[in-house]
N, C-alpha and C positions, 0 to 999 in steps of 0.2 A: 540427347538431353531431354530431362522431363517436363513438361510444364510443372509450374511450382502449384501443390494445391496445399493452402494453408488452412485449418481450422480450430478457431476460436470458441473457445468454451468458458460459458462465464454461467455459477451459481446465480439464484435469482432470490434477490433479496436475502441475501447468506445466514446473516444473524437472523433474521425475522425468521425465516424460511427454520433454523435450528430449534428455535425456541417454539414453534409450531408445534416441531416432532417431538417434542419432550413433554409438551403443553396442549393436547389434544380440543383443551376450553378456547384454545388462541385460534382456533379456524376459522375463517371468517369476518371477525375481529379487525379493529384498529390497530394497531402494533407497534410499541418507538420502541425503541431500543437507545439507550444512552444517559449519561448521568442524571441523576432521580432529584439533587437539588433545584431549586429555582433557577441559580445560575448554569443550570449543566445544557450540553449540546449534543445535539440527535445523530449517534451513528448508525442507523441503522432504521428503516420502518417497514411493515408490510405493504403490499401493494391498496390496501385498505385505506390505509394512514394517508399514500400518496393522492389517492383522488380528494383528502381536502387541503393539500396542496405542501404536505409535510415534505422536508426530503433533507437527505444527511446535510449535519454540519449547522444545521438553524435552532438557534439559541432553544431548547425547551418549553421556556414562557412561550415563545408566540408557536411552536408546534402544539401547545395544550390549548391556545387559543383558536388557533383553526379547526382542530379537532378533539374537543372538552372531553368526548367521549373517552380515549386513545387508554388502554391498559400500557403502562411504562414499566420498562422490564429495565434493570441496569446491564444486566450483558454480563458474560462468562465465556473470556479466551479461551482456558482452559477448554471447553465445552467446545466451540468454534474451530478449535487448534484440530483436535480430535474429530470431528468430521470433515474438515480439511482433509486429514490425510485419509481418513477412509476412501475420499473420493479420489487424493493421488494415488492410491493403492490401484484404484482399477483402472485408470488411467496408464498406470507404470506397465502391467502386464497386459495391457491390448497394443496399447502404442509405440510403432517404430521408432518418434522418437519426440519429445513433447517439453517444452517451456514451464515453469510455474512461475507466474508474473505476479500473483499474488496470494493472499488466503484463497479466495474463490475466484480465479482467473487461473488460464490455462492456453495456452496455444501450443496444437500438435502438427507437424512435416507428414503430411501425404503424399508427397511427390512421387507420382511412379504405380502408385496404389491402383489406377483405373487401370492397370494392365491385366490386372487379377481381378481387384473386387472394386465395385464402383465406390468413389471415395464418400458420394451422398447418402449412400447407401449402409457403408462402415459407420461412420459418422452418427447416423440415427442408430444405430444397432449398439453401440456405445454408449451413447444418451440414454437407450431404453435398459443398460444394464446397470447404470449409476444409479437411476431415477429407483430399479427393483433393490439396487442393494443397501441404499445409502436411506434410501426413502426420501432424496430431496431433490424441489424443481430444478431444473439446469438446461439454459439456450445455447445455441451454436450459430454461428455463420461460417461459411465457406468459399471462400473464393481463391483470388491466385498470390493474394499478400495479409500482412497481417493487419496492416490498417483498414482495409476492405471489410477483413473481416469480422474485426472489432464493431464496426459499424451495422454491419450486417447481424450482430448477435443484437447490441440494442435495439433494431427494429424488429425484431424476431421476439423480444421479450415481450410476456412473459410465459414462461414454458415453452416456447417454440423454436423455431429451428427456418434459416435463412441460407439458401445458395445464391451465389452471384456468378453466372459463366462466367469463363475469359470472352474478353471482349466487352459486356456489358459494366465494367467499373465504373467509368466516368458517368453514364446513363446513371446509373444506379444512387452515385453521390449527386447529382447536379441539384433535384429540387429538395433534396434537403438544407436545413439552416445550417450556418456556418458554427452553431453551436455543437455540430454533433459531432467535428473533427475533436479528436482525440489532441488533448494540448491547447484549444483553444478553452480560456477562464476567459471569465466575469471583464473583466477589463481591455482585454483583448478585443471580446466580442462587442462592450460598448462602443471603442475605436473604431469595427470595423463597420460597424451600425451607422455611427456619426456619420462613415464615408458614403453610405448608402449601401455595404455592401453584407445581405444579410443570408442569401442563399449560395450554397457552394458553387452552382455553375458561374454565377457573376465574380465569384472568387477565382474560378480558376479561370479565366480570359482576363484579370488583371496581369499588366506587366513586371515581371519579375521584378526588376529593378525599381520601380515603384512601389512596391510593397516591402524591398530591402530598405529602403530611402527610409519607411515609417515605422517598421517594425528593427529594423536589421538582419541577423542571421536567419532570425523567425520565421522574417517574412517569405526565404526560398524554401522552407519547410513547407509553411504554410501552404503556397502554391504548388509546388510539389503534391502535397497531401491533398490539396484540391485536385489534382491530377493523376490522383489514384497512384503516384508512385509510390511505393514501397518496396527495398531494395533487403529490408533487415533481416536477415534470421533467424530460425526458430536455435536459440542455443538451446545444448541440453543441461537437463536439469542436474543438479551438485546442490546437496545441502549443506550449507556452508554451520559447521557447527558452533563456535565462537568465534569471538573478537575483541581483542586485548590489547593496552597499552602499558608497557613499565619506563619507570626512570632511574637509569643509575645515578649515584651521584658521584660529583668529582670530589669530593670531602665528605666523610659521613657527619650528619647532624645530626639535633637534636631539635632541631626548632619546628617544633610541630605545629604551628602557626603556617609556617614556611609547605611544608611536608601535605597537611588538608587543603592547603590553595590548589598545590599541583593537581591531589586527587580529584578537587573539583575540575580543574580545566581536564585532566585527561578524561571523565565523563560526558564533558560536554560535548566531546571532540566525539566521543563514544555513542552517545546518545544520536547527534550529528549523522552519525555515519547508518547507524540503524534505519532512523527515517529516511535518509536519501534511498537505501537500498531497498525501503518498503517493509520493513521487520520490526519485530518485536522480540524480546527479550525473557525470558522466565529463572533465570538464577544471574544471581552474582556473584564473585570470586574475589577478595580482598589480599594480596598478596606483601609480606615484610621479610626484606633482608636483613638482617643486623651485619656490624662490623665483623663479628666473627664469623660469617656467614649462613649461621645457622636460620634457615626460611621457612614461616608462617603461612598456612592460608586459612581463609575462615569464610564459608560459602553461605549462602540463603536464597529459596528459593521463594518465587515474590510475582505476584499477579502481573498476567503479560504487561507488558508496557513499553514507551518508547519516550517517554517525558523525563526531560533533564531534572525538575525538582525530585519527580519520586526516586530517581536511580540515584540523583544524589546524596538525598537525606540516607539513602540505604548503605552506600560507599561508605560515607562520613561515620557513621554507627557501627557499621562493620572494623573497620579502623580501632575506634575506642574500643571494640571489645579483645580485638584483637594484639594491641599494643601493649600490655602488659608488664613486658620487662625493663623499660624505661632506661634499654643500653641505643645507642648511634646506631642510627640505621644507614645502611651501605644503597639500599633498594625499595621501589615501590610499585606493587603493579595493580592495575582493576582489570576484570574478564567478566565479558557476559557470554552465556552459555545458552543452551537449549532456546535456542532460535527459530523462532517460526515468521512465515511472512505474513503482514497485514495490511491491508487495504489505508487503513486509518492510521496517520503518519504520527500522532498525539494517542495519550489513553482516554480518549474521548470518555468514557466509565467514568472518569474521576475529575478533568480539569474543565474549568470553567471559559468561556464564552473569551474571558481576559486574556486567560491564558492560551488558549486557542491562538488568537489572534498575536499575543507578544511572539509565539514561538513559531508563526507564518513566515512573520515578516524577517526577524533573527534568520530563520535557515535561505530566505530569501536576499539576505545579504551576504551570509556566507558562500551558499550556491556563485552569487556573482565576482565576489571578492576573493574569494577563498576560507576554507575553515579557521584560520586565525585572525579575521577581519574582525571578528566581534570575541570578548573571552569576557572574565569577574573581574571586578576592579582587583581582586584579592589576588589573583594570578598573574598582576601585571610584576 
């Protein structure tokens, strides 16, 4: 049996990093990336932006007030989507066998590799082929799991490259903050701050059960991840092309009042499902049955995104142009198509600080409850 060597690859500064190699003037430079309104929120900066303290997800107003200088690009999936995959492309034909966890995130299976060629050594020889063909920065870390070596790539950033032996995990996580585990948020980390517990070695010598007590299932994760376990697998990669929902009906209507409620919840559900799985979305597909059964579709294709208003307002218009012959419809279905993965779970480009935050907390109630815990008043 092999030891497991697992390696993590993550783009550096992805957007910033794109908009560079298009943008020749941007080197060097402050850099934000994300909606150009007063109200918009920062997905993206260069490593420039971050030393005055910028960093994804903070309202625009105070990213231009930390840094008045900052050139603000709105950002282009499209653009992003596309060197995404240049960089899965060469990933696909070096690697035995590799993960895409996100637009610019990756973890590849070396298991077995040092019997041949040293995995550290593959590993950098890959890095140095992306960097010539792609033209963009990209870190790694390498150890014997994929938490390790998540961890391992953020310290390694930016442009650099991090091994962790076997044996040295726990050493390696102890004197870091308990911020840099993967999973712990803002509020977590306050909590664990309160208890005094702000480095991961003091985290990992708490008692399990005590930290089930305050957090619950979390908490044997948590410890766990403070104990360098990681058990998970590199799955391989399948690009899932779309995902769709229709409703037959048990009586054909006409009540199209009745008929745009559904299409709104089954978007929602749609939308839902996108963010959970980290994706975004670039066509839509409007589908009608009539009683006679003769079936409609009517597609558009529409800036990445993964926000329930824009997919909706798009459904809903799709519909009206669609609907035409004003006989009982027997069917209804929505498809989103040409699926790419993204880091940013909202279309940060377009919604505001408001909206950020209402569709946090929404997919945070459904995550715990289930997807029909929250729906429109109109779909009830």
């Amino acid at each position: 049996m092999f030891e497991r060597a697992i390696l993590h690859m993550d783009l550096d500064s992805f957007f910033a990093s794109v908009e560079v190699l298009k943008n020749s003037s941007f080197i060097g430079k402050p850099l934000i990336i994300g909606g150009i309104s007063s109200r918009g929120v920062v997905a993206s900066c260069s490593y420039e932006a971050r030393k005055f303290g910028v960093h994804s997800a903070m309202p625009m107003k105070m990213a231009l007030r930390l840094c008045p200088d900052a050139i603000v690009v709105r950002g282009d999936m499209d653009s992003y989507s596309k060197y995404s995959q240049l960089v899965t492309d060469v990933i696909a034909d070096e690697s035995p066998s590799y993960e895409k966890a996100s637009i610019d995130e990756f973890y590849l299976d070396l298991s077995g590799m040092d019997r041949y060629f040293g995995c550290y050594k593959w590993s950098g020889e890959l890095r140095n082929k992306i960097v010539r063909e792609t033209g963009l920065p990209i870190s790694f870390g390498l150890s014997v799991n994929k938490l390790v070596s998540k961890v391992g790539t953020g310290e390694a950033k930016p442009n650099g490259t991090k091994e962790i032996p076997s044996g040295t995990e726990r050493g390696f996580l102890a004197p870091l903050p308990v911020s840099k585990i993967p999973g712990i948020g803002k509020e977590t980390y306050k909590k664990l701050s309160f208890m005094g517990v702000r480095t991961i070695s003091v985290l990992s010598d708490i008692p399990i059960k005590l930290l089930e007590r305050e957090f619950g299932k979390a908490g044997r994760q948590m410890w766990e991840k403070a104990n360098a376990i990681d058990y998970s697998p590199v799955v391989p990669y399948h690009e899932q092309k779309s995902m769709s929902k229709e409703r037959t009906f048990t009586e054909d209507t006409l009540d199209l009042g009745y008929i745009r409620s559904l299409l709104q919840d089954m978007t929602d559900k749609l939308a839902f499902e996108l963010r959970a799985d980290k994706r975004l979305t670039g066509c839509i597909t409007v589908k009608i049955r009539y009683a006679d059964f003769n079936t409609y579709t009517k597609q558009r294709k529409i800036t990445y995104t993964s926000s329930d208003n824009v997919l909706v307002k798009n459904v809903l218009d799709l519909f009206d142009q669609l609907y035409q012959r004003r006989q009982l419809i027997r069917l209804i279905g929505v498809k989103l198509s040409d699926l790419v993965y993204g880091t940013y779970q909202i279309d940060l480009f377009e919604d505001t600080l408001e909206q950020l935050s209402l569709l946090t907390q929404m997919d945070r109630i459904r995550n715990r409850f289930g997807v029909n815990a929250l729906m429109r008043a109109s779909a009830l």
